[in-house]
PAVO-215121 format. One record per residue (C-alpha): x, z, y; residue in three letters. Coordinates in nm, 2 decimals, padded with zeros to 4 digits. Layout:
! PAVO-215121
seke c1->X c3->Z c2->Y residu->Ala $
...
! end
This chain:
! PAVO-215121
seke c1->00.00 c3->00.00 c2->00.00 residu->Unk $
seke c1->00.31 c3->00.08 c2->00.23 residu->Unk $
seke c1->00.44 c3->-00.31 c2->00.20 residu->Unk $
seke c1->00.08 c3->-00.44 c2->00.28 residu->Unk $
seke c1->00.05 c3->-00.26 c2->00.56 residu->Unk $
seke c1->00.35 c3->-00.34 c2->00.69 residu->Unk $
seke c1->00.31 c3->-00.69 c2->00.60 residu->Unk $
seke c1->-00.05 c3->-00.71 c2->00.80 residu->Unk $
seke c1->00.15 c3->-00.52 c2->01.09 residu->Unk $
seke c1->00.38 c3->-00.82 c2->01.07 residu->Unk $
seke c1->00.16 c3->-01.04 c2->01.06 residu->Unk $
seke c1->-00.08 c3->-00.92 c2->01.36 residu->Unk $
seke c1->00.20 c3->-00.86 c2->01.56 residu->Unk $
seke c1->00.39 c3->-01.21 c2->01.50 residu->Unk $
seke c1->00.03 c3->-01.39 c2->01.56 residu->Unk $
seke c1->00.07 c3->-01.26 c2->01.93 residu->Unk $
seke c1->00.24 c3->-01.57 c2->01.97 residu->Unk $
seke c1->00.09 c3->-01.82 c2->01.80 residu->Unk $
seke c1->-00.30 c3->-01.90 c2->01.78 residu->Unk $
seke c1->-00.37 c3->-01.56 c2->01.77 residu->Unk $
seke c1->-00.31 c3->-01.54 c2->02.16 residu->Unk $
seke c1->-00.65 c3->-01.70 c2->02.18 residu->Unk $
seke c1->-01.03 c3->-01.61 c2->02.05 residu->Unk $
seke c1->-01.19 c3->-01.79 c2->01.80 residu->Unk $
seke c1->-01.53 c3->-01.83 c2->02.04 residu->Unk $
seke c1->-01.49 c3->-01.83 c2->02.41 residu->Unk $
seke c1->-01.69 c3->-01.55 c2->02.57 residu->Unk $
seke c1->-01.91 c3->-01.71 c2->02.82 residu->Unk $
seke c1->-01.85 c3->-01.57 c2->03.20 residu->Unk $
seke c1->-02.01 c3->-01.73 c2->03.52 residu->Unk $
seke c1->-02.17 c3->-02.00 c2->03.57 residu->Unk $
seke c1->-02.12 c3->-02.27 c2->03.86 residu->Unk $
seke c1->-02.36 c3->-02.47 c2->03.94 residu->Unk $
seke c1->-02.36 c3->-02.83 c2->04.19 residu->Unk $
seke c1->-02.73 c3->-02.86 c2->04.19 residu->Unk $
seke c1->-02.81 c3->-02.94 c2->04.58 residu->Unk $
seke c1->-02.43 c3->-03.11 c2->04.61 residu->Unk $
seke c1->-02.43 c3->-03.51 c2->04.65 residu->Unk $
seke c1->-02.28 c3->-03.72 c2->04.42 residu->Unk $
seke c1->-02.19 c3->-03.82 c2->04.09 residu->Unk $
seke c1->-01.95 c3->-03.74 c2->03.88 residu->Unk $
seke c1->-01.83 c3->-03.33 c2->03.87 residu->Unk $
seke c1->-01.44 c3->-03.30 c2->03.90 residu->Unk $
seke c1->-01.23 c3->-03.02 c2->03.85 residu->Unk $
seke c1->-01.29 c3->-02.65 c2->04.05 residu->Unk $
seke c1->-01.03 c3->-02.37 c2->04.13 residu->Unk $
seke c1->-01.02 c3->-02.05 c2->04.27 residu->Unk $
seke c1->-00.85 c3->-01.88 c2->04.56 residu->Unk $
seke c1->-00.74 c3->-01.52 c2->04.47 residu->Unk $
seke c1->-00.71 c3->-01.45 c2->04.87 residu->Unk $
seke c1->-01.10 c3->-01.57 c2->04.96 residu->Unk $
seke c1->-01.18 c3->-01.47 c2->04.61 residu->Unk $
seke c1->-01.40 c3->-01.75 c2->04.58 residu->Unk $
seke c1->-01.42 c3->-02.08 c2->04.33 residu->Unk $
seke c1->-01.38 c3->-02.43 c2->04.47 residu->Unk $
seke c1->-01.55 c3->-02.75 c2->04.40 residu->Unk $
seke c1->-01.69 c3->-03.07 c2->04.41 residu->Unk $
seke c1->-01.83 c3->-03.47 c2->04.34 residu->Unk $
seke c1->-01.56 c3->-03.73 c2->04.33 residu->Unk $
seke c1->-01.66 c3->-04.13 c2->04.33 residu->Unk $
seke c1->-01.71 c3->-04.11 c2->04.73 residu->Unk $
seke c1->-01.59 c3->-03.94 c2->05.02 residu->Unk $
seke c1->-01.92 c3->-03.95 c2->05.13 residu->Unk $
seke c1->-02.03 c3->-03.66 c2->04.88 residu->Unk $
seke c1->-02.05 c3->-03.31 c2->04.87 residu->Unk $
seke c1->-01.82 c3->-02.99 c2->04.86 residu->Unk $
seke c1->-01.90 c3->-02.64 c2->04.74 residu->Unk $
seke c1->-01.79 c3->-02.29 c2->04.78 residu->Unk $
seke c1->-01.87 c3->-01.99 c2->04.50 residu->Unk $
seke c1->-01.86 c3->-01.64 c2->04.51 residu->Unk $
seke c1->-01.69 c3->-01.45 c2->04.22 residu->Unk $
seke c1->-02.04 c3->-01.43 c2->04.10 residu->Unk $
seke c1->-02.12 c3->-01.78 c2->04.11 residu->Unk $
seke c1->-02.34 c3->-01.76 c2->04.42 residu->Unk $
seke c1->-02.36 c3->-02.05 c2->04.63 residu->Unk $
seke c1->-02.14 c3->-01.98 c2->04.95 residu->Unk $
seke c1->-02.15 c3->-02.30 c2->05.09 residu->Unk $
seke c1->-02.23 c3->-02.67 c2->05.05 residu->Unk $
seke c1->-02.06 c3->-02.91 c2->05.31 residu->Unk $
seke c1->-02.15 c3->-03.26 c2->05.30 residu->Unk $
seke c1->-01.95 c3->-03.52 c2->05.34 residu->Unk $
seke c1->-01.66 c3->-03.31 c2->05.22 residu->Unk $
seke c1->-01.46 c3->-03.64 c2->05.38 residu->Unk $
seke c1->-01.21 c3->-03.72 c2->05.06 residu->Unk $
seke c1->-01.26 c3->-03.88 c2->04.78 residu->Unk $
seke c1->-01.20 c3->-03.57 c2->04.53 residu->Unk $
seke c1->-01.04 c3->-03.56 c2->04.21 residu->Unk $
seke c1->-00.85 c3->-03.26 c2->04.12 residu->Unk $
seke c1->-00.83 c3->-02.94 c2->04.32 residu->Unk $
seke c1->-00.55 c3->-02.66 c2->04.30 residu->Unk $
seke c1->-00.45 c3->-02.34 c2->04.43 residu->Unk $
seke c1->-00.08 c3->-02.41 c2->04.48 residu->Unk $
seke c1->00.04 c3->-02.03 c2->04.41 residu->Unk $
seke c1->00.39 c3->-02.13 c2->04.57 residu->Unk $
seke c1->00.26 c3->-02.22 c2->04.91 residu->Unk $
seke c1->00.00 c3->-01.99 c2->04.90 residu->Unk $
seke c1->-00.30 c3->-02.29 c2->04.97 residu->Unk $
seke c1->-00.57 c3->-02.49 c2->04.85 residu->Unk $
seke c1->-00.49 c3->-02.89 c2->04.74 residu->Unk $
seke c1->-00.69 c3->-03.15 c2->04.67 residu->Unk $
seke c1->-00.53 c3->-03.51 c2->04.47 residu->Unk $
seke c1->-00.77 c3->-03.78 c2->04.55 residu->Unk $
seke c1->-00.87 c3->-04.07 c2->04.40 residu->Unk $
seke c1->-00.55 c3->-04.31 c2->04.44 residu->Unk $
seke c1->-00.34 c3->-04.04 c2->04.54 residu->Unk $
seke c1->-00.03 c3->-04.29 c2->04.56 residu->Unk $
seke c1->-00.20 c3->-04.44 c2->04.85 residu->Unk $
seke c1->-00.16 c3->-04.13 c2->05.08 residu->Unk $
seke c1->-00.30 c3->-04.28 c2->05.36 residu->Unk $
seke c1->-00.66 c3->-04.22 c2->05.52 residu->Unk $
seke c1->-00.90 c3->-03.99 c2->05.26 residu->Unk $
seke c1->-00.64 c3->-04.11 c2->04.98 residu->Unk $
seke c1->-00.36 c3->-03.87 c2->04.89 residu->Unk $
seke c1->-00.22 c3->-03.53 c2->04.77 residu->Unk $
seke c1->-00.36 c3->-03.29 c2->05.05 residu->Unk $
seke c1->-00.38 c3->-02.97 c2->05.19 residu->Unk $
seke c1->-00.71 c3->-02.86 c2->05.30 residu->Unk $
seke c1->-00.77 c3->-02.65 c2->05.57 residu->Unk $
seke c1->-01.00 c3->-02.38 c2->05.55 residu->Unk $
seke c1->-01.16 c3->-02.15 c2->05.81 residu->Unk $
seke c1->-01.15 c3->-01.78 c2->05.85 residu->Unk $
seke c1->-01.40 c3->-01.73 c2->05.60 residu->Unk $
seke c1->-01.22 c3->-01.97 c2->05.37 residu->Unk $
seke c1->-01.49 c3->-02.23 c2->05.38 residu->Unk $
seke c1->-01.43 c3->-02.63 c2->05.38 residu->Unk $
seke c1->-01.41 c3->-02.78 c2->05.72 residu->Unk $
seke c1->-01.36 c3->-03.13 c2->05.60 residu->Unk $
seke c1->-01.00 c3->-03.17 c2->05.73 residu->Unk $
seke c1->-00.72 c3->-03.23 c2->05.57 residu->Unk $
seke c1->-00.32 c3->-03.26 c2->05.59 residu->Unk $
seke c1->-00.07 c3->-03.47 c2->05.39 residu->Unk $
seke c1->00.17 c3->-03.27 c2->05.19 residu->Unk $
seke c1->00.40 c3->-03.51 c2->05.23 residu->Unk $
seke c1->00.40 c3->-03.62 c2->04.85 residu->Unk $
seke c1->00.32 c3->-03.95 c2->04.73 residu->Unk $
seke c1->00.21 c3->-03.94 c2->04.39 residu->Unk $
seke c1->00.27 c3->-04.26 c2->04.23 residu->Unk $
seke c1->00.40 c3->-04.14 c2->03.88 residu->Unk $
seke c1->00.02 c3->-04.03 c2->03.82 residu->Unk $
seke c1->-00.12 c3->-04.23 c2->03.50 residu->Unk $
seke c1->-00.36 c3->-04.36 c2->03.74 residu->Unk $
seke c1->-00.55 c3->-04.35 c2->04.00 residu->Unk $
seke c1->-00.86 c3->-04.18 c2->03.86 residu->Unk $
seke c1->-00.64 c3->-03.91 c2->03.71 residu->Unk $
seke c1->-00.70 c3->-03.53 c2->03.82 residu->Unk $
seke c1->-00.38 c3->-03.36 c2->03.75 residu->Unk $
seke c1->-00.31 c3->-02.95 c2->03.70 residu->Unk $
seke c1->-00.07 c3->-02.74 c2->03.89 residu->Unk $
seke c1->00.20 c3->-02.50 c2->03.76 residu->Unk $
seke c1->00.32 c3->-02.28 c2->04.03 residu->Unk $
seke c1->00.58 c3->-02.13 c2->03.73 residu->Unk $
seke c1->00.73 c3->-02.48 c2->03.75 residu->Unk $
seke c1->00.58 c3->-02.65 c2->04.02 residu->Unk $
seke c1->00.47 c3->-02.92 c2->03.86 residu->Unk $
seke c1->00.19 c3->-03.14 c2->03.89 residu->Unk $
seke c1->00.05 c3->-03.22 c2->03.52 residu->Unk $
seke c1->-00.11 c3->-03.54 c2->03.51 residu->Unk $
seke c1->-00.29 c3->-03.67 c2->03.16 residu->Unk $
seke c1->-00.56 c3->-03.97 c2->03.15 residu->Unk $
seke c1->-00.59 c3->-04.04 c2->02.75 residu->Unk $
seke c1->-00.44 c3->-04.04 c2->02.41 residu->Unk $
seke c1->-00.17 c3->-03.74 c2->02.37 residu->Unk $
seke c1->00.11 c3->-03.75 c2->02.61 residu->Unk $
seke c1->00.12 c3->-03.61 c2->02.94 residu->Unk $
seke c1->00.30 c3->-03.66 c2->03.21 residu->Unk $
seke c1->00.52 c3->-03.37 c2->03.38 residu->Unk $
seke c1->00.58 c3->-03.48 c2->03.80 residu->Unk $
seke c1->00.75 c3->-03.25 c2->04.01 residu->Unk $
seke c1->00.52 c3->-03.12 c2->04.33 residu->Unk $
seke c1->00.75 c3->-03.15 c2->04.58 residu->Unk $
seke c1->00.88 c3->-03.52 c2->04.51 residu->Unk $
seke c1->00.61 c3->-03.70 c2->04.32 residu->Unk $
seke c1->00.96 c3->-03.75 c2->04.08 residu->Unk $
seke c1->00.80 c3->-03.81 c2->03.71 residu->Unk $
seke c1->01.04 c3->-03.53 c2->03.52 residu->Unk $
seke c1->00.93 c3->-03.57 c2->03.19 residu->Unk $
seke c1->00.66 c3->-03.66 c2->02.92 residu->Unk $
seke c1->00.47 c3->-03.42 c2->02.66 residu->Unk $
seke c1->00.38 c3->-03.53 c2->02.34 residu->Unk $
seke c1->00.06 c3->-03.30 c2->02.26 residu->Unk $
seke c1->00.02 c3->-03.23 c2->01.86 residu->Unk $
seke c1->-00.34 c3->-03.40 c2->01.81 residu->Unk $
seke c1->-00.22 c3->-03.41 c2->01.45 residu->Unk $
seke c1->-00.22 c3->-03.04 c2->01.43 residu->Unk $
seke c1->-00.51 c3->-03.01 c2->01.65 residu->Unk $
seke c1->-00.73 c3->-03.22 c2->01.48 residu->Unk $
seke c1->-00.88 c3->-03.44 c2->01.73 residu->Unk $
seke c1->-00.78 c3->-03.77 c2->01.86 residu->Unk $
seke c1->-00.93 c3->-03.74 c2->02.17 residu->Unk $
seke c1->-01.01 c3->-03.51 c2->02.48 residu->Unk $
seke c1->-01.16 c3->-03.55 c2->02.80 residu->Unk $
seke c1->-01.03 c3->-03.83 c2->03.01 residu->Unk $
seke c1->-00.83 c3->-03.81 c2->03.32 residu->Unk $
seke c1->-00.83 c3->-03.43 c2->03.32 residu->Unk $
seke c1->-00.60 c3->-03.18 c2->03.15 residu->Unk $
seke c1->-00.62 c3->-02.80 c2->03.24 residu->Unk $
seke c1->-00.29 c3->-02.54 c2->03.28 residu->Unk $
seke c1->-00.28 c3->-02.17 c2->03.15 residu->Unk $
seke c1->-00.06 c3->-01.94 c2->03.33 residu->Unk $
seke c1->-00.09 c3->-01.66 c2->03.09 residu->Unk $
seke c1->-00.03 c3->-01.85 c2->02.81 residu->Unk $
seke c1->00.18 c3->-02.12 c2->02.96 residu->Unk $
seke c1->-00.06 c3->-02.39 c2->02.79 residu->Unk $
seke c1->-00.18 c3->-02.66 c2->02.86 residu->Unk $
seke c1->-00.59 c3->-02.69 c2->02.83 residu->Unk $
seke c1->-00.80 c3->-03.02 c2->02.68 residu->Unk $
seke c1->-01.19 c3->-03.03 c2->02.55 residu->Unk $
seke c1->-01.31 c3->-03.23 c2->02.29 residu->Unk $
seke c1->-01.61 c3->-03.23 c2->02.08 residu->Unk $
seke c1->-01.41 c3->-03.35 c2->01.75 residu->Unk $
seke c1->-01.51 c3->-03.01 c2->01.52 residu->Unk $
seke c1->-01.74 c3->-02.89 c2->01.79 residu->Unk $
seke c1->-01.71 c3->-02.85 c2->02.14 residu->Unk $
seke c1->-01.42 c3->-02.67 c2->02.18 residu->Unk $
seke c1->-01.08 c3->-02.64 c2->02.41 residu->Unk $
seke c1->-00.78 c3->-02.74 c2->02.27 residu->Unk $
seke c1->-00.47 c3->-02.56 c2->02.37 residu->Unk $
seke c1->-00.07 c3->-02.73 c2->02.41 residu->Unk $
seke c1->00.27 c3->-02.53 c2->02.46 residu->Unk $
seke c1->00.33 c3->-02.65 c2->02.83 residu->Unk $
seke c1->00.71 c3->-02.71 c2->02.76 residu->Unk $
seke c1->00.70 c3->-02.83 c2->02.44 residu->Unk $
seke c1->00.35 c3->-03.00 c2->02.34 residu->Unk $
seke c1->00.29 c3->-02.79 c2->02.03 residu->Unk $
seke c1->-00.03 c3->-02.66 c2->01.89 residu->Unk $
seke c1->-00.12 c3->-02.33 c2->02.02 residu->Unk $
seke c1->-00.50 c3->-02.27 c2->01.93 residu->Unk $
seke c1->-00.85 c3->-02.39 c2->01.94 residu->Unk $
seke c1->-01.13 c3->-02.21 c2->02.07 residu->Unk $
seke c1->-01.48 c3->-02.26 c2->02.01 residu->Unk $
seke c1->-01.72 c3->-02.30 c2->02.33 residu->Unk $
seke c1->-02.10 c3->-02.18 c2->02.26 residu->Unk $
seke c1->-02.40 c3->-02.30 c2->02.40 residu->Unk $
seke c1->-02.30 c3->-02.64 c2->02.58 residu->Unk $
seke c1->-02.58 c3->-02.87 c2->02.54 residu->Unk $
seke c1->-02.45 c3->-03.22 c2->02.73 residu->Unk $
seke c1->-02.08 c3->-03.15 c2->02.82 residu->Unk $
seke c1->-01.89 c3->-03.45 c2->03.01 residu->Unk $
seke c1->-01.62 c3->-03.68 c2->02.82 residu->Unk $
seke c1->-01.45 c3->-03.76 c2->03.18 residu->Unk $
seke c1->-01.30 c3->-03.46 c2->03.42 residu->Unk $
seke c1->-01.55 c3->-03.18 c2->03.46 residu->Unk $
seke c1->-01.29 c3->-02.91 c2->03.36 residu->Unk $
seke c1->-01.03 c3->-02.68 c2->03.46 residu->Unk $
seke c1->-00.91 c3->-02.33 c2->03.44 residu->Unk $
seke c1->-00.96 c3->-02.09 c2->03.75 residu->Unk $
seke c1->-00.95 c3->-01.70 c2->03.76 residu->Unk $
seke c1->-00.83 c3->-01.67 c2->03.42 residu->Unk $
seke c1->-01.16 c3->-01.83 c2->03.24 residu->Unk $
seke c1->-01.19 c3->-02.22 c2->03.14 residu->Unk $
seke c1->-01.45 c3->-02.39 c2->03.31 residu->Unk $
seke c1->-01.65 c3->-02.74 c2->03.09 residu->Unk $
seke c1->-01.95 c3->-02.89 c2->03.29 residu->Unk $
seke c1->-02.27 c3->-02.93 c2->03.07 residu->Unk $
seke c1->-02.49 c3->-03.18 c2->03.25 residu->Unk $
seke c1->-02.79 c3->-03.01 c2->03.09 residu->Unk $
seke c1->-02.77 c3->-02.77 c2->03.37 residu->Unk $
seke c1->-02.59 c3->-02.92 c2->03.64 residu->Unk $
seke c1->-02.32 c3->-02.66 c2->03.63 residu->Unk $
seke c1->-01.97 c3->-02.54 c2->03.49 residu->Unk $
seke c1->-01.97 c3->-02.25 c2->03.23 residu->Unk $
seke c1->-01.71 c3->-02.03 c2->03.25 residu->Unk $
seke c1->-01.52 c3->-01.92 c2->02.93 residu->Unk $
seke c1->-01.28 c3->-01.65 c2->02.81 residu->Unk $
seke c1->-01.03 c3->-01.79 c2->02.60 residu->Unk $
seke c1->-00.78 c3->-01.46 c2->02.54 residu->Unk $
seke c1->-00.84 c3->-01.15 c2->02.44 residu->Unk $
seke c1->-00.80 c3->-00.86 c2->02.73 residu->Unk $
seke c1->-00.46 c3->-00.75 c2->02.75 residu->Unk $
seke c1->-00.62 c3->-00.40 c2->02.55 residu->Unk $
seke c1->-00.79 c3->-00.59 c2->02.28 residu->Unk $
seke c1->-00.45 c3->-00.66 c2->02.11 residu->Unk $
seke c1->-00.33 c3->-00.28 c2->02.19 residu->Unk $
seke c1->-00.63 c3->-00.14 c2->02.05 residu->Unk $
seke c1->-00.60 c3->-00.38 c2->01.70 residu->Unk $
seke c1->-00.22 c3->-00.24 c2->01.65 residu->Unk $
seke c1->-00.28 c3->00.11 c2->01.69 residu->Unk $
seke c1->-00.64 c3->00.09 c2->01.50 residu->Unk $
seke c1->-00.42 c3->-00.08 c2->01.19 residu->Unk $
seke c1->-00.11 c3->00.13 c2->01.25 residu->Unk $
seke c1->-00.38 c3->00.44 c2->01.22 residu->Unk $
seke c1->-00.53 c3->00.31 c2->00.93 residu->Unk $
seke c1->-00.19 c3->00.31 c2->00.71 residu->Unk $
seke c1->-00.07 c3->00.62 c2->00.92 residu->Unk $
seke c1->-00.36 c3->00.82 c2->00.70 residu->Unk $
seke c1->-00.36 c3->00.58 c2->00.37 residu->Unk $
seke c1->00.06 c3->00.66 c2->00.36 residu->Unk $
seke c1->00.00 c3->01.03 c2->00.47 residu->Unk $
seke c1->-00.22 c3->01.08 c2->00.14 residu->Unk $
seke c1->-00.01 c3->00.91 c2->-00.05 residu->Unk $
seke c1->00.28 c3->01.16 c2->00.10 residu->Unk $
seke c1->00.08 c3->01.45 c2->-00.02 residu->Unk $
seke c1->-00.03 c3->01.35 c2->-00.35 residu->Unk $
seke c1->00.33 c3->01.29 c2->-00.42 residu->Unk $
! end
């Protein structure tokens, strides 16, 4: 009994790593949703720890609609035209601000470009904008609606099939490609022109309904296979942007309701604290009897 329970110890503990790192079935969180916002097609959202507020929007016109959430999911504020054609948007954690990459963000002229937005005291849109500087030509495309790492500062920018491309935030410079492991993660597809980034797990974040709708999850620096998780209750999820992950929760439109849901993907830092010491308890007592019948 001593060598199982140290073997399940092992084994718990090594899995801290791996796939274990994630749940099995994301734990739904808030919900976001664009009804009242003009437009189309949802794009990605993001969240601004200073405002504390979510981020987000249509893309196919510049002409359509912006929104601000509270950490509830309360509508803050709908502004309309949000004046750029909206792809992706970030909270760059090195500069401390909120970026949008718009459609043909290698044009970086006019509504076209990697932008900083400026927001007002209250952190609400005001429909301006101001070049970072950054032409973004090494994008796959110009549809595409890459993630930032502040860890890196990187722009991660993915359109289809499994390999993404790695472009550095202050340059546009394309630094590498990843190779994701769809082998391993069963699926030969995610959603297109979107890929999502992790910070606490340093992974990088796809959905696909190949074995259920569920997130797919990618080492960051080396492309490997890191986890799947499960998402419950989407009814009509999209197959083109529509994700990202913001405040530590992944977000999938479902066009059923007109709204992102919100998912935990990882345990609380506790969960994995209380599991060790639960098990180390167990075989704490089951050795202790042993002890003593000896």
């Amino acid at each position: 009994m001593q060598t199982a329970c140290r073997l399940l110890l092992a084994g718990l503990i090594s899995g801290l790593t791996c796939q274990a790192q994630f749940l099995t079935t994301g734990i739904p969180t808030v919900t976001l949703s664009l009804s009242g916002v003009d437009g189309s097609t949802p794009m990605t959202l993001a969240w601004h720890p200073g405002y504390e507020q979510y981020y987000g929007g249509r893309g196919g016109n510049s002409s359509y609609g912006g929104i601000v959430w509270d950490a509830t999911g309360a509508v803050v504020q709908i502004l309309e035209p949000i004046n750029i054609d909206i792809r992706s948007i970030n909270y760059n954690a090195v500069e401390s601000r909120l970026e949008i990459v718009s459609y043909n963000a290698a044009g970086g002229t006019g509504e076209y470009g990697y932008k900083i937005v400026t927001l007002d005291e209250a952190g609400l849109f005001t429909g301006n904008y101001s070049p970072t500087g950054v032409t973004l030509s090494t994008l796959p495309s110009g549809q595409t609606a890459p993630a930032f790492d502040a860890m890196r500062n990187v722009l991660y920018g993915y359109d289809s099939g499994n390999e993404v491309r790695v472009i550095d935030a202050t340059n546009g410079q394309l630094l590498s490609t990843l190779t994701l492991d769809f082998t391993a993660a069963g699926t030969t597809f995610m959603n297109t022109y979107v890929i999502a980034y992790a910070a606490g797990p340093d992974a990088l974040l796809g959905f696909t309904t190949t074995g259920g709708n569920r997130v797919v999850a990618f080492s960051a620096a080396t492309g490997e296979f890191l986890g799947s998780v499960q998402l419950p209750g989407l009814v009509s999820p999209v197959t083109s942007w529509g994700m990202a992950y913001a405040n530590d929760q992944v977000f999938v439109f479902d066009y059923a309701l007109d709204a992102y849901r919100g998912f935990t993907l990882v345990p609380e830092p506790g969960t994995w604290a209380l599991l060790l010491s639960g098990l180390g308890l167990v075989c704490w007592q089951v050795i202790r009897r042993r002890n003593r019948r000896a």
